[in-house]
MILOBA-955691 format. One line per field, with one value per residue (C-alpha): residue number from 1; x, y, z. Coordinates in steps of 0.1 Angstrom, whole numbers, plus 5000, padded with zeros to 4 digits. Each point is the difference from the previous one (the first is absolute). Example, Ala and Ser with C-alpha at 12.3 -4.5 7.8 and 13.67 -1.06 7.14 Angstrom:
2
nr	[1 / 2]
u	[5123 / 5014]
v	[4955 / 5034]
w	[5078 / 4993]
//
This chain:
509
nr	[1 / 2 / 3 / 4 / 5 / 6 / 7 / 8 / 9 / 10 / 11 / 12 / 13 / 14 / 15 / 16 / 17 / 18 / 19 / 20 / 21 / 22 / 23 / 24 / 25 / 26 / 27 / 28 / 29 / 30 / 31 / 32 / 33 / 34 / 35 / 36 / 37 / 38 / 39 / 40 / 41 / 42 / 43 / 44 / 45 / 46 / 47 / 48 / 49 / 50 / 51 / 52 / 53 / 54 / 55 / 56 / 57 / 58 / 59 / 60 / 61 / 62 / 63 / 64 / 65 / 66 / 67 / 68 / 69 / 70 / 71 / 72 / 73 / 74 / 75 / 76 / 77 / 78 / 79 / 80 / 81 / 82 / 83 / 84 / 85 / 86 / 87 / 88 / 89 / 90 / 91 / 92 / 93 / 94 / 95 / 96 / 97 / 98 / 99 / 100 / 101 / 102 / 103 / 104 / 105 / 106 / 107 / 108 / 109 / 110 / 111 / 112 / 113 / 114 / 115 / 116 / 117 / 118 / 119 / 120 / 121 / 122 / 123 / 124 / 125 / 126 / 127 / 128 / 129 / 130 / 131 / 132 / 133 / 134 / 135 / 136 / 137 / 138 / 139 / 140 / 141 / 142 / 143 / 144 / 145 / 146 / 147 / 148 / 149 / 150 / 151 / 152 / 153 / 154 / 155 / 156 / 157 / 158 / 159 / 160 / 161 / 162 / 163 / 164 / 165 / 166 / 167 / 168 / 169 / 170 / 171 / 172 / 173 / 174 / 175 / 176 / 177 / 178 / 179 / 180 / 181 / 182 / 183 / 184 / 185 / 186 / 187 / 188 / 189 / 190 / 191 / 192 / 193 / 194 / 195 / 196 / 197 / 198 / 199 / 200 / 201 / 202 / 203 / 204 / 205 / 206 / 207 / 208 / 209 / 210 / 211 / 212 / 213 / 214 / 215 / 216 / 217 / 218 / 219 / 220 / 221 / 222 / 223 / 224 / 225 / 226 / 227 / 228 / 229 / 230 / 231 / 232 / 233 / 234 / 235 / 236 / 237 / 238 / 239 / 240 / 241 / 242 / 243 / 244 / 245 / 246 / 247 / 248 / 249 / 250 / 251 / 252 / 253 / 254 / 255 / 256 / 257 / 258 / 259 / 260 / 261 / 262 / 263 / 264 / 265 / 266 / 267 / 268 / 269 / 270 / 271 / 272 / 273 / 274 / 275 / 276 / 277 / 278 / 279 / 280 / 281 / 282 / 283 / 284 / 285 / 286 / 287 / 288 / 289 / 290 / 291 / 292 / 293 / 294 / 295 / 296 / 297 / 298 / 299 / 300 / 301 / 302 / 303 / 304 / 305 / 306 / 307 / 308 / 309 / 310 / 311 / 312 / 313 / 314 / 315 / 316 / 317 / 318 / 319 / 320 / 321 / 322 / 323 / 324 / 325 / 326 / 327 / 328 / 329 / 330 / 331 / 332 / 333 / 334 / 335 / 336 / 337 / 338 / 339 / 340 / 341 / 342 / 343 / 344 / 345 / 346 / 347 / 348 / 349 / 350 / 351 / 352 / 353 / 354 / 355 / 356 / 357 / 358 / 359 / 360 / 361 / 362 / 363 / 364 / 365 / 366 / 367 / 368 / 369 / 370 / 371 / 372 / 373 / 374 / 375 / 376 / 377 / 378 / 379 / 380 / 381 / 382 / 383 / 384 / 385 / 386 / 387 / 388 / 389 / 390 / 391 / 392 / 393 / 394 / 395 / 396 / 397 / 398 / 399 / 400 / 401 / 402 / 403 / 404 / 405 / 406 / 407 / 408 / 409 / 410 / 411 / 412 / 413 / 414 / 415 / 416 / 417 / 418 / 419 / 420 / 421 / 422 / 423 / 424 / 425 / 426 / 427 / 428 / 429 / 430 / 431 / 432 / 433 / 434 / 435 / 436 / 437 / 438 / 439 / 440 / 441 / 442 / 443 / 444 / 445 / 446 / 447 / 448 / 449 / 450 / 451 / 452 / 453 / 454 / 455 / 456 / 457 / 458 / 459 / 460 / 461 / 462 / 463 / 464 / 465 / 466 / 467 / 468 / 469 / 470 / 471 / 472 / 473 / 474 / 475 / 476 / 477 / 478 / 479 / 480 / 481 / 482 / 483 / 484 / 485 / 486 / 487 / 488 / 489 / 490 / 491 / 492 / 493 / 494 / 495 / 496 / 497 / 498 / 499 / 500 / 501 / 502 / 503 / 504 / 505 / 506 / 507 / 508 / 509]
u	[4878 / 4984 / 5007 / 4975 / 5016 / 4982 / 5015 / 4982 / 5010 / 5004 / 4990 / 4978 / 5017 / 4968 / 4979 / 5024 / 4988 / 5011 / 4998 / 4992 / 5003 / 5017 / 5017 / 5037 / 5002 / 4990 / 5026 / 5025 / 4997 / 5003 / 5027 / 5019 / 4987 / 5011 / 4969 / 4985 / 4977 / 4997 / 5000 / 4977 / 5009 / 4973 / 4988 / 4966 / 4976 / 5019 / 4987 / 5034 / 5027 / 5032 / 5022 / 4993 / 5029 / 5007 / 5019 / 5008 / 5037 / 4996 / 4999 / 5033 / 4975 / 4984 / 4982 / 4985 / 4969 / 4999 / 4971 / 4989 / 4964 / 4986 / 5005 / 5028 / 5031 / 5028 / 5030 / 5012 / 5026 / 5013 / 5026 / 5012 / 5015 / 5037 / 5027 / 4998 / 4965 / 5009 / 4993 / 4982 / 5011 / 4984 / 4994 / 4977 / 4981 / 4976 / 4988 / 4970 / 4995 / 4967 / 4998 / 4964 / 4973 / 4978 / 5028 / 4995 / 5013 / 5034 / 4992 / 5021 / 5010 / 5009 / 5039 / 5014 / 5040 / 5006 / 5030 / 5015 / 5027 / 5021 / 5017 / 5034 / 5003 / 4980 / 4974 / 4982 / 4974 / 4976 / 4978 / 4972 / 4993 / 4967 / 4992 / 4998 / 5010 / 5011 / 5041 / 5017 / 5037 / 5020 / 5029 / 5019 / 4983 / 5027 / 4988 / 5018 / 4993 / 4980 / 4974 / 5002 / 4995 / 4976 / 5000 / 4967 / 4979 / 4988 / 4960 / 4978 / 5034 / 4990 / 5001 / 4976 / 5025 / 4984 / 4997 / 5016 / 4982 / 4966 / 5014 / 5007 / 5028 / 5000 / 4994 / 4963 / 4986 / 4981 / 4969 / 4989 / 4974 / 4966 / 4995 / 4971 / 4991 / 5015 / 5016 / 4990 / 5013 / 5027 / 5027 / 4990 / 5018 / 4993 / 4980 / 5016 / 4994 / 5022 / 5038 / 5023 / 5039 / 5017 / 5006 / 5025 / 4988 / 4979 / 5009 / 4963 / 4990 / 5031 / 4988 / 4971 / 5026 / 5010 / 4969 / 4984 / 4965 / 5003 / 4987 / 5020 / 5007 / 5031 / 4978 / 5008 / 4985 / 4964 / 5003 / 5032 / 5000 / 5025 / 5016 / 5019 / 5036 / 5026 / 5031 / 5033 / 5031 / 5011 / 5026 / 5026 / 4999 / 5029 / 5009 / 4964 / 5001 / 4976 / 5007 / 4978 / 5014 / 5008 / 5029 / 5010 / 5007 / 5026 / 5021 / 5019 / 4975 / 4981 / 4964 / 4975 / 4977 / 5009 / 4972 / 5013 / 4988 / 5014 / 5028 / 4986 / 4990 / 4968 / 4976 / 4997 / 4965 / 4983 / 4962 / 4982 / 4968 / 4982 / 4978 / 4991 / 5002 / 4997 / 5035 / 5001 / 5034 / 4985 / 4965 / 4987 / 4989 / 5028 / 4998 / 5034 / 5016 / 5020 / 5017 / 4991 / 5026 / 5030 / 5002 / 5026 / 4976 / 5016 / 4971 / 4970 / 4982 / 4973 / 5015 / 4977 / 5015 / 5022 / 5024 / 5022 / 5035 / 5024 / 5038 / 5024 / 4997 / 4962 / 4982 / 4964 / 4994 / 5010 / 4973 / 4973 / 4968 / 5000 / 5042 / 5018 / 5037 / 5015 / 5028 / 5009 / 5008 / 5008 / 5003 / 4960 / 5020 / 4997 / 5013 / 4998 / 5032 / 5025 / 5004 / 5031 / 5020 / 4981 / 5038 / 5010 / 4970 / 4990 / 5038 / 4990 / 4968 / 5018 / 5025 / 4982 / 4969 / 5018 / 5036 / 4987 / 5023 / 4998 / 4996 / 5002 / 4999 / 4974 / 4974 / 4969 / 4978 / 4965 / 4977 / 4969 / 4975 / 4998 / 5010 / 5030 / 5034 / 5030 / 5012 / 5033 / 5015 / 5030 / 5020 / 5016 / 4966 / 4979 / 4977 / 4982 / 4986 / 4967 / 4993 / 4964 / 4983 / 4982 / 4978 / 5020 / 5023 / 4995 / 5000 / 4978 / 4986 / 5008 / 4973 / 5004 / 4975 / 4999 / 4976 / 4980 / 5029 / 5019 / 5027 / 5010 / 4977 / 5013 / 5015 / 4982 / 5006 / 4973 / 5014 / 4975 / 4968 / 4979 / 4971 / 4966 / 4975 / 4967 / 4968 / 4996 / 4977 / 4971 / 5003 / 5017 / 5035 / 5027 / 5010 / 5029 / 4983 / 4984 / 5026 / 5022 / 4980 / 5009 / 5039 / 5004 / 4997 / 5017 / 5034 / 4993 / 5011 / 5025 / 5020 / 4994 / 5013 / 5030 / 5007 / 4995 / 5007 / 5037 / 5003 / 5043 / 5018 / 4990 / 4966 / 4973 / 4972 / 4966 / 4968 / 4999 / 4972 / 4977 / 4990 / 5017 / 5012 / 4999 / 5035 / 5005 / 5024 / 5007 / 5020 / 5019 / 5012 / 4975 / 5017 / 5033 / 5000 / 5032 / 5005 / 4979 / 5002 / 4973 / 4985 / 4997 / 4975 / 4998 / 4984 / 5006 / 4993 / 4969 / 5015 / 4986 / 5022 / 4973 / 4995 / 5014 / 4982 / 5003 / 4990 / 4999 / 5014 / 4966 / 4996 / 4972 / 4994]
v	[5186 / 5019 / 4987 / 5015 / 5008 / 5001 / 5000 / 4983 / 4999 / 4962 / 4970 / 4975 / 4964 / 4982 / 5025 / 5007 / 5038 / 5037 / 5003 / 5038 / 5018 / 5030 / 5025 / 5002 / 5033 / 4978 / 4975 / 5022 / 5012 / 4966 / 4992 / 5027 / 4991 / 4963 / 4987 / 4971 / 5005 / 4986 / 5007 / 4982 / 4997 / 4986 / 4998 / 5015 / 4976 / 4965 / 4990 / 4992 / 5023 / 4998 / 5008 / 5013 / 5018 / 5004 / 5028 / 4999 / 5016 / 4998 / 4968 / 5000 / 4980 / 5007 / 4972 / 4985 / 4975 / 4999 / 4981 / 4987 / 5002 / 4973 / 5020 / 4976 / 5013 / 4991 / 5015 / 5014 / 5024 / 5012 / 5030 / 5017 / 5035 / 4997 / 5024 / 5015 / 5020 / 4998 / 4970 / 4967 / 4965 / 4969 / 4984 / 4972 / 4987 / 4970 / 4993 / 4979 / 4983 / 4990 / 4969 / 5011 / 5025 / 4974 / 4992 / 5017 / 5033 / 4982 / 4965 / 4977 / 4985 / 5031 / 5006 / 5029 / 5014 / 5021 / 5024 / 5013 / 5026 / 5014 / 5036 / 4981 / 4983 / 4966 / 4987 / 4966 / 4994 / 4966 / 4983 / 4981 / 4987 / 4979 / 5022 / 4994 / 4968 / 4991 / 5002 / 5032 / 5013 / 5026 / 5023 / 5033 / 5026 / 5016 / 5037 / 5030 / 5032 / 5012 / 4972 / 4998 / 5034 / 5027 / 5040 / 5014 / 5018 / 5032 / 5000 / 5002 / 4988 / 4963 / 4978 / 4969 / 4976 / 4966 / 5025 / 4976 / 4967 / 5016 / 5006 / 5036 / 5010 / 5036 / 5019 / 5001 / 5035 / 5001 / 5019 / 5011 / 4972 / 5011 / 5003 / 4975 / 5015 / 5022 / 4982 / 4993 / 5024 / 4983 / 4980 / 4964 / 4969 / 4986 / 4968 / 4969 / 4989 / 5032 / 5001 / 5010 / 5002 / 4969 / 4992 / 4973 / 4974 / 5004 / 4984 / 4986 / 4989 / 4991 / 5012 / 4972 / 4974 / 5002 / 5001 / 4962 / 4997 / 5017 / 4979 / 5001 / 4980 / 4994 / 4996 / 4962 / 4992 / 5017 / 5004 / 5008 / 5011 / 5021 / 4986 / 5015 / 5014 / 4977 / 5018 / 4989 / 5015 / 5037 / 5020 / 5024 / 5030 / 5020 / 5025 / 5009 / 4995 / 4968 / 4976 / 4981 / 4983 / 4970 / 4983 / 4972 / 5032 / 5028 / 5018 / 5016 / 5029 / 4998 / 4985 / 5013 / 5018 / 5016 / 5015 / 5024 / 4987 / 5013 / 4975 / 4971 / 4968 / 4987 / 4975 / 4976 / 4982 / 4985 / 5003 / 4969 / 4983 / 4968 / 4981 / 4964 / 4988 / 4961 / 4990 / 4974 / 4987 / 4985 / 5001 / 5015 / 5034 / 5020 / 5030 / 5018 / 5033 / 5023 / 5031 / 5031 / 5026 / 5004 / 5033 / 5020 / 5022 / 5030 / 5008 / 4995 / 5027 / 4991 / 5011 / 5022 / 5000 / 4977 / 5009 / 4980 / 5011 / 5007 / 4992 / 5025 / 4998 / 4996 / 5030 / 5001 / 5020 / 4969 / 4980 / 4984 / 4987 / 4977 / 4995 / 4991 / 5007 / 4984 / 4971 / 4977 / 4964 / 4968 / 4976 / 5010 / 5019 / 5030 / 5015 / 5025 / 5013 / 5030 / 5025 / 5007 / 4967 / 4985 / 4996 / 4976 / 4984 / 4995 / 4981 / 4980 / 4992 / 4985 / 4977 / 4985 / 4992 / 5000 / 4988 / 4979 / 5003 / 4987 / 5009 / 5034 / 5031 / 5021 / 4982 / 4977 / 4978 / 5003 / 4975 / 5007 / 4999 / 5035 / 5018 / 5014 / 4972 / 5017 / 5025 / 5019 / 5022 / 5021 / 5002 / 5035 / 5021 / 4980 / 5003 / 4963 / 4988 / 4977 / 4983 / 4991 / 4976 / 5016 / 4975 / 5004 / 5025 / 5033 / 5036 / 5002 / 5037 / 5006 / 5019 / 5028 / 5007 / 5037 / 5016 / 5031 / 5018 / 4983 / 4981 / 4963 / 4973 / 4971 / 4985 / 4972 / 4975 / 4979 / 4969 / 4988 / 5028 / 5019 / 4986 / 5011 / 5007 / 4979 / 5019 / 4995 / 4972 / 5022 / 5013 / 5032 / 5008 / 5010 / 5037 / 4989 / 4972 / 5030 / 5027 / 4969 / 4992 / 4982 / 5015 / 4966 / 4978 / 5021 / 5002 / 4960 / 5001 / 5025 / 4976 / 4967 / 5019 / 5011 / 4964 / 4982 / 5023 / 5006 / 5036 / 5003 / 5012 / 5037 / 5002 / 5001 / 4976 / 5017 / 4988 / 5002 / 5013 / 4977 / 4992 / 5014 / 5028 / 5017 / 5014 / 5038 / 5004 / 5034 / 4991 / 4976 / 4978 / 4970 / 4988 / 4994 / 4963 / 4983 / 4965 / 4988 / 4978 / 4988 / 5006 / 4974 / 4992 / 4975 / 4991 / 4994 / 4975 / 5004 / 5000 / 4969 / 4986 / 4981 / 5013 / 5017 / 5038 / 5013 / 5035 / 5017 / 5038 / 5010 / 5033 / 5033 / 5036]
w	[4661 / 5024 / 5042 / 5027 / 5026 / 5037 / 5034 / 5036 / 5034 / 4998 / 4973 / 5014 / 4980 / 5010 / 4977 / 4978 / 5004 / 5016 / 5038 / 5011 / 4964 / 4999 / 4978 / 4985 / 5024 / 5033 / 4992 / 4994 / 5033 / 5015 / 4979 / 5016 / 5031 / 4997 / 5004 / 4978 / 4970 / 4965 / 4963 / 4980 / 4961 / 4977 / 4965 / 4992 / 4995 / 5017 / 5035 / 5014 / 5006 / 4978 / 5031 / 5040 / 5018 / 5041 / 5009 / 5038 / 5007 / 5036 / 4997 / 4969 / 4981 / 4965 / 4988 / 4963 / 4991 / 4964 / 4985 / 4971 / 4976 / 5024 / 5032 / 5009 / 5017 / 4985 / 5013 / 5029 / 5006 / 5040 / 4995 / 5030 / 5006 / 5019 / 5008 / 4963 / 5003 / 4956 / 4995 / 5012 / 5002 / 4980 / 5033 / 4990 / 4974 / 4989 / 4967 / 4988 / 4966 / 4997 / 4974 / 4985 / 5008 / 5018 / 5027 / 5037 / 5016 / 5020 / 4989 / 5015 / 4967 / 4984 / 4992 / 5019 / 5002 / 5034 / 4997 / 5035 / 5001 / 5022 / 5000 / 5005 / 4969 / 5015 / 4982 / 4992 / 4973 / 5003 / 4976 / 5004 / 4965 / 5011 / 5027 / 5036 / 5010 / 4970 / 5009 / 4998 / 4983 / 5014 / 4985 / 5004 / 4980 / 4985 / 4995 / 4999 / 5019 / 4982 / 4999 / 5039 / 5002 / 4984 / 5003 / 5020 / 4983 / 5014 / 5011 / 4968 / 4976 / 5006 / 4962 / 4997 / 5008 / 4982 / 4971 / 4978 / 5019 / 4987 / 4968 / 4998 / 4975 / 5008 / 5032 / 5013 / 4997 / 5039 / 5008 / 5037 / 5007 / 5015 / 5042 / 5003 / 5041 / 5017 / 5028 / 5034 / 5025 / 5023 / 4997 / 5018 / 4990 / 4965 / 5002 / 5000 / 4963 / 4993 / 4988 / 5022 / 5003 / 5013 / 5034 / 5019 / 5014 / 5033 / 5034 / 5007 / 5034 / 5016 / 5037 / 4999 / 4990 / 5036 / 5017 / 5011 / 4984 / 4968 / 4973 / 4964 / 4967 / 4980 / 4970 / 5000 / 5036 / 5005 / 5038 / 5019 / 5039 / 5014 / 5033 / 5027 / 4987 / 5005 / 5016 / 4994 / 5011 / 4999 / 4984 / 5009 / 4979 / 5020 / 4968 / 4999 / 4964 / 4995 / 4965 / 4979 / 4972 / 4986 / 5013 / 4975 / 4974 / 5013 / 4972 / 5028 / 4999 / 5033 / 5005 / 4975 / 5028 / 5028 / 5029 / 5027 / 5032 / 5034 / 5016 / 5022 / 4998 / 4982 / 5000 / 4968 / 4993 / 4971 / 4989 / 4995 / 4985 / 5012 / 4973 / 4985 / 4970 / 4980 / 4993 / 4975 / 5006 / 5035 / 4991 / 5031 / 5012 / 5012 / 5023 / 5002 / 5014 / 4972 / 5005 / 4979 / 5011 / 5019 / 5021 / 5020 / 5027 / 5008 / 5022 / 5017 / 4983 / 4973 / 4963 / 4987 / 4964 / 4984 / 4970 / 4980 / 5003 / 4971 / 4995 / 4993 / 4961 / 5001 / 4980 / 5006 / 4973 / 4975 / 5018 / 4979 / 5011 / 5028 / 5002 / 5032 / 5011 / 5029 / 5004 / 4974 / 5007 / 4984 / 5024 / 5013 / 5031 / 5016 / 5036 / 5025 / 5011 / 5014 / 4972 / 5024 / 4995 / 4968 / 4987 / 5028 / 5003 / 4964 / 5001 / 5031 / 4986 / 4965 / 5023 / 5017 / 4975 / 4969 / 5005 / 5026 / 5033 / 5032 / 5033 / 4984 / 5028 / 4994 / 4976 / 5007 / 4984 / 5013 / 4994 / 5018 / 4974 / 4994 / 4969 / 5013 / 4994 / 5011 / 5022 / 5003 / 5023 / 4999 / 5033 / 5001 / 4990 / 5009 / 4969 / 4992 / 4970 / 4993 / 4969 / 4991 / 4975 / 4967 / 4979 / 4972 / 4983 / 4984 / 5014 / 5031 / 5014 / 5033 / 5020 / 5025 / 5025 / 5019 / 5031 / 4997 / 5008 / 4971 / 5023 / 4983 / 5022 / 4981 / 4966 / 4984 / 4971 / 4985 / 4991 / 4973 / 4988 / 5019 / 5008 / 4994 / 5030 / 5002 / 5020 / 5036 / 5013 / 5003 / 4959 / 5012 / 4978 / 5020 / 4995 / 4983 / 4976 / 4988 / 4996 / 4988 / 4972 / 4969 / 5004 / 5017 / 4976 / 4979 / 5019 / 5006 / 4961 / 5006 / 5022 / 4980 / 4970 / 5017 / 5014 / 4965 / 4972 / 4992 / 4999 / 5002 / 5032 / 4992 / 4999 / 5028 / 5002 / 4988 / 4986 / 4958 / 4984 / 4988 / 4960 / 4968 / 4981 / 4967 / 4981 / 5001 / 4968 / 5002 / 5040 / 4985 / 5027 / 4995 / 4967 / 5019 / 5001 / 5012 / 5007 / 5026 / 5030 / 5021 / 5033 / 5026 / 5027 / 5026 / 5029 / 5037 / 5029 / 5025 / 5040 / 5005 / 4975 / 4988 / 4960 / 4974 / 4999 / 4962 / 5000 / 4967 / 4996 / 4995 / 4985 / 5001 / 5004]
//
């Protein structure tokens, strides 16, 4: 069988078609250039491709769409280029079996097995045998090394991967596919229908979370106002080594992140929303006041960026589209603390809400009806501790903001989603709404999923891919199945105590 083979600066998914053809001598110099480009594998004479390919090593990322004689994708593979420049790691894959030729591109109903690997050894394979929604099972793969890993071909040495999906026995015999243009001059941004490598989850507007006036929605409440911050308490941070994790799990390994901040004391706030909404419970119209964030403001200084920060075993090169790190907890806690004496007052902090004592010296309840519950304090450094309400467990990101000069302003936690930005009264978006975009909604999942999906102790919350996937045979690790357990989900309570909130671990890329 004969393959054509042609190469592009980028696939546009929407089109299903080459962005910015070029030839195999242009992408081999952005291949050893790092930079992103395509192969393109088809059959002469069928519309659809049999496979696309995204090369980007800067970003450690190569990436596969296989699809099928429909122009359905139906499998995806995310392997990523570590410490061993030989070889590439299995990252992440979903697989979509279509039940007939009629049913939809990512239809809700269609079954679908995700596989997600680890280079440690870690691993979890779930399947959705009616599709989305339609419960879920969950298992150890079980491969060997050699189906978590595979050697890297050299440029130009590639195979057709889903040979044996399309039904090749034998190897393909490929043929240099024709340049259709030239391509433009330049090198501006693919358009946004375009493939691109994955990226973690983005922070969003968290500066307009704190500033009075700025309308928003939570996606279940279509108009939310931000009020004035509400300021707490402050913190003593005399190591100048700020914690954030979550207090009710310690394995005697420090707090998951840590944020250099110079020695002092610093003042603790919380973002909040004002809205109304119809509860049914009292049958009235109910206008209420809900915090969105807790903050520890380093400074006065705007942040001019904000970044998520990483714990000491996070590798942002395993990071798949739209994941989060950041604290887990299980008891929907988090706190700010003293890096300095976490050991002392993670030990307080278990005494006196845990075991209970009395009168105990150096521990508070606070009930002021913010988000922050108890504070500790340890007498010979000083350092204090202040735990805060989360709506519900999971792994929650924790945001850092920095000046135009790069110095930390402040550390924030949002203790549900971010919220999405609504125009201004007079029609005119907000320069964030715009350069926000959908990414909102998007990391909105991203936290839900991390709250209600059981992922295991290991793994980072992060959004799934959406829809199904087709079976590679010739990588083997898809026919592993093991006994399988299920996943659970569950749902939370609103602040006002009022109703039940069921959110479902919704799922989409």
């Amino acid at each position: 069988m004969v393959v054509e083979v042609g190469h592009a600066q980028a696939w546009d998914l929407e089109a299903c078609a080459s962005w910015r053809p070029m030839s195999a001598e242009e992408a081999r110099e952005r291949d050893a250039a790092g930079l992103p480009y395509v192969v393109v594998y088809r059959e002469p004479g069928r519309k659809a491709p049999l496979e696309v390919r995204l090369v980007s090593w800067r970003d450690h990322y190569v990436g596969l769409w296989v699809y099928d004689a429909q122009g359905r994708r139906t499998y995806d593979l995310d392997m990523r280029l570590l410490d061993d420049p030989s070889r590439l790691l299995r990252r992440y894959s979903v697989g979509w079996y279509y039940t007939g030729p009629q049913m939809a591109e990512f239809d809700k109903a269609c079954p679908r097995i995700t596989v997600d690997l680890f280079p440690d050894g870690r691993g979890r394979r779930t399947e959705e045998r009616q599709g989305q929604g339609g419960g879920s099972y969950a298992t150890s793969p079980g491969l060997g090394d050699d189906e978590r890993w595979m050697d890297r071909p050299a440029f130009g040495a590639w195979p057709l991967l889903s040979a044996q999906v399309h039904g090749l026995s034998e190897p393909p015999a490929f043929e240099a596919a024709e340049v259709a243009k030239a391509a433009e001059p330049g090198d501006r941004d693919a358009p946004a229908t375009c493939w691109r490598p994955p990226r973690p989850a983005q922070p969003g507007p968290i500066n307009e979370l704190f500033r009075p006036g700025v309308r928003v929605t939570d996606g279940y409440h279509p108009e939310m106002t931000v009020v004035e911050p509400r300021r707490v308490g402050t913190l003593r941070v005399p190591s100048g080594l700020l914690a954030v994790s979550g207090p009710d799990i310690d394995h005697g390994d420090g707090p998951r992140i840590t944020v250099p901040v110079p020695p002092g004391e610093y003042v603790l706030d919380e973002a909040r929303v004002r809205f109304s909404y119809h509860c049914e419970w009292r049958d009235a119209e109910v206008t209420t006041t809900e915090p969105t964030a807790v903050r520890l403001l380093v400074s006065d200084a705007p942040a001019a960026t904000w970044e998520m920060a990483l714990g000491p075993d996070d590798d942002p090169r395993l990071f798949i589209e739209q994941q989060i790190a950041g604290f887990d907890t299980d008891g929907a806690t988090g706190c700010f603390a003293d890096a300095g004496s976490w050991e002392p007052l993670i030990a307080l902090f278990e005494r006196g809400l845990v075991r209970g004592e009395s009168d105990l010296d150096g521990y508070e309840d606070i009930d002021d009806g913010s988000m922050f519950m108890q504070r500790a304090w340890d007498e010979a450094s000083g350092g204090e501790l202040m735990s805060f309400a989360t709506t519900g467990d999971g792994t929650y990101p924790v945001w850092v903001g920095r000046s135009e000069a790069g110095e930390v302003t402040g550390v924030v936690v949002l203790v549900e989603g971010m919220p999405e930005l609504l125009p201004e009264w007079d029609g005119i978006p907000t320069d964030a709404a715009v350069q926000a975009g959908s990414c909102l909604r998007a990391q909105l999942v991203t936290i839900s999923v991390a709250r209600f999906t059981t992922l295991g102790a290991w793994s980072p919350g992060y959004m799934n891919p959406s829809g199904q996937r087709r079976v590679l045979p010739e990588l083997g690790f898809w026919h592993n199945f093991c006994e399988l357990t299920p996943v659970r989900s569950g749902g939370v309570l609103d602040h006002d105590g009022d109703l039940p909130v069921h959110r479902a671990a919704s799922s989409g890329r």
